[in-house]
Kinemage of the C-alpha trace (Angstrom):
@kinemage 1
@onewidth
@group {chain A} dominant
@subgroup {mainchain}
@vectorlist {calphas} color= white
{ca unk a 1} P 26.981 -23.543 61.329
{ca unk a 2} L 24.347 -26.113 60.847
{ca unk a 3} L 22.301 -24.437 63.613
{ca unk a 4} L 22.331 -21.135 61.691
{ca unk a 5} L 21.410 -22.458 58.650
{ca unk a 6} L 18.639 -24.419 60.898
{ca unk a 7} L 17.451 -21.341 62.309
{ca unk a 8} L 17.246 -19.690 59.212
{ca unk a 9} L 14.899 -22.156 57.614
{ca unk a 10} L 12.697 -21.888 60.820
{ca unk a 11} L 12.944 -18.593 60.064
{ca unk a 12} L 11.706 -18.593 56.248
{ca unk a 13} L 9.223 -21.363 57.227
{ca unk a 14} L 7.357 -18.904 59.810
{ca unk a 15} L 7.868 -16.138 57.393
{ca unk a 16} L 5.618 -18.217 54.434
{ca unk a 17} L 2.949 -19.605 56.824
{ca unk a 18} L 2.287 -15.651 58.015
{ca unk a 19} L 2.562 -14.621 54.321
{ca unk a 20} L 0.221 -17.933 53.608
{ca unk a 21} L -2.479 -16.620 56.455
{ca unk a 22} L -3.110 -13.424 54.493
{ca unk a 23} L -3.162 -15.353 51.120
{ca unk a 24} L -5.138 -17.853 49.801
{ca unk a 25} L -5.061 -19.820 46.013
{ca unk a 26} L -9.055 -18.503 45.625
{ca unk a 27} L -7.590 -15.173 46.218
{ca unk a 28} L -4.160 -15.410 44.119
{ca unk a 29} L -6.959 -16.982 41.615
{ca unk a 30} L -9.044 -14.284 41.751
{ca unk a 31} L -5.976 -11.414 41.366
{ca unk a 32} L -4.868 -13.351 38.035
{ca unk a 33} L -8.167 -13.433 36.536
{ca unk a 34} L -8.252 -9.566 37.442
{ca unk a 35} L -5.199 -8.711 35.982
{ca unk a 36} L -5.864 -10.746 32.597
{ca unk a 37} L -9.188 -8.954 32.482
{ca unk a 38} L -7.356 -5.784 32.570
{ca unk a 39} L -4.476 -7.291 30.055
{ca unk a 40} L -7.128 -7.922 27.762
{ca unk a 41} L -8.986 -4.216 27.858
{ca unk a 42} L -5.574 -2.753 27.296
{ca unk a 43} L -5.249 -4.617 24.152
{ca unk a 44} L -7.946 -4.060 22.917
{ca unk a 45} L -7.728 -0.685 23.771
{ca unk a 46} L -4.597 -0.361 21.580
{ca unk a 47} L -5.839 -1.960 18.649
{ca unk a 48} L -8.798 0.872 18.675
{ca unk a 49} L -6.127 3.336 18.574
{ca unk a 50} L -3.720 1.575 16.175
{ca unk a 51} L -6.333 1.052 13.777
{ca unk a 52} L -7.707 4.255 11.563
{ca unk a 53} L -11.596 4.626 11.414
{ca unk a 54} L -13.166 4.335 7.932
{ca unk a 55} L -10.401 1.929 6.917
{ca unk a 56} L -9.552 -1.720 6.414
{ca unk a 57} L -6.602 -3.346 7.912
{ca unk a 58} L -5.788 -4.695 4.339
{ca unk a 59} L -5.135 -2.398 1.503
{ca unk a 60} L -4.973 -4.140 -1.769
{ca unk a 61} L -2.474 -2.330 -3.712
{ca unk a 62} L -3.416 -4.482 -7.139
{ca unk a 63} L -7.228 -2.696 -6.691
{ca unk a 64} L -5.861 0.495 -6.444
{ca unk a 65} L -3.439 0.677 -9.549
{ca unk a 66} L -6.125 -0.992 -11.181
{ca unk a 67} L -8.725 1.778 -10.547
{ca unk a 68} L -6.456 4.308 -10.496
{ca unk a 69} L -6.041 3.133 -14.060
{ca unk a 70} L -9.453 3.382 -14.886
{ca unk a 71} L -9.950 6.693 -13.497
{ca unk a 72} L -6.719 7.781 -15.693
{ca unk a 73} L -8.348 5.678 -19.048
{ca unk a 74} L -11.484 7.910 -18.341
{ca unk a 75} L -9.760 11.355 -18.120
{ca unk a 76} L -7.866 9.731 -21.496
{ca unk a 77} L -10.747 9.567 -22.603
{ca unk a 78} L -12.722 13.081 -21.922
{ca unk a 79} L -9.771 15.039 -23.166
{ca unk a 80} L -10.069 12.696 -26.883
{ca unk a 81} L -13.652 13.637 -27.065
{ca unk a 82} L -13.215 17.159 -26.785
{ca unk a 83} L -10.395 17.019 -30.129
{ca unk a 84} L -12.109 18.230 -32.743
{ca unk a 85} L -10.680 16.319 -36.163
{ca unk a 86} L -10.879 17.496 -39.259
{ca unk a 87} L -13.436 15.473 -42.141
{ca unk a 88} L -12.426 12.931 -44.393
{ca unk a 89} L -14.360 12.609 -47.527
{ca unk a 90} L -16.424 9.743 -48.261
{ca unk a 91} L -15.502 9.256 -51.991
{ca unk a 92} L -12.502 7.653 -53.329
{ca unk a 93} L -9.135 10.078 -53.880
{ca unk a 94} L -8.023 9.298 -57.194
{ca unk a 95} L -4.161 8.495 -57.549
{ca unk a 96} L -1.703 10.147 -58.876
{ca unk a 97} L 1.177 8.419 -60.362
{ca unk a 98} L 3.709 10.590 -61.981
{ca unk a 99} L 6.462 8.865 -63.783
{ca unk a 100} L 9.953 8.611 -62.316
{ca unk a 101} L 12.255 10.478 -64.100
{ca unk a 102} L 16.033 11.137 -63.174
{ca unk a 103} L 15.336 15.072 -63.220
{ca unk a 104} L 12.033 14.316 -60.439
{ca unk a 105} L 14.461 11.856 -58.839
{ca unk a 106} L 17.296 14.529 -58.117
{ca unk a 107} L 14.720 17.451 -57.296
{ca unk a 108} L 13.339 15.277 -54.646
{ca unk a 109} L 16.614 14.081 -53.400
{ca unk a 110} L 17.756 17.913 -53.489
{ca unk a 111} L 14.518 18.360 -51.720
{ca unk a 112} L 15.092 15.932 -49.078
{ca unk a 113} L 18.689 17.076 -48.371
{ca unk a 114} L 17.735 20.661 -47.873
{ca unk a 115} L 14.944 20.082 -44.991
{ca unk a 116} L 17.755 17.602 -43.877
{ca unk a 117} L 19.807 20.814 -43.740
{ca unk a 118} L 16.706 22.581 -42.020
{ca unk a 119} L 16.115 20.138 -39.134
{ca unk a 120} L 19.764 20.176 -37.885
């Protein structure tokens, strides 16, 4: 048994120095650096793609709602402008103060009860 397991580390030791002949660390260097290179170009290839053209990768959401207010304020505003209200005169009303009387008092209250009656 110990000479099998003896042979097969002679074995695995002639196997790495043939796989070490081909191979070198300047070459295994120079394969890592090639596939990081490559690593790298797919990234950044990704982000080119994940990212939409004409926008930034922050939207601020406050900005928006805040001109999206003003834009609303404005349009507010137009449709005001084109209201056409009517004139108020510039000299005083006088008042008119009419005595309370309990035969005013029930024709108001008689009045009030029948556009009461009306808006149900």
């Amino acid at each position: 048994m110990n000479g099998q397991a003896f042979n097969a580390l002679k074995s695995a030791t002639s196997a790495l120095k043939n796989v070490h002949k081909e191979l070198d660390v300047d070459s295994v260097q120079d394969i890592m650096d090639d596939l990081a290179e490559q690593h790298e170009l797919s990234n950044e290839i990704a982000n080119a793609i994940s990212n939409p053209v004409g926008f930034g990768a922050e939207i601020d959401e406050f900005e928006l709602e805040n001109e999206l207010a003003q834009l609303e304020q404005e349009e507010l505003s137009k449709e005001m402008a084109k209201i056409n209200l009517p004139t108020v005169p510039a000299h005083s009303v006088p008042a008119y103060a009419q005595p309370a009387t309990a035969s005013t008092s029930k024709a108001k209250n008689d009045q009030l009860a029948e556009l009461e009656k009306w808006a149900s």
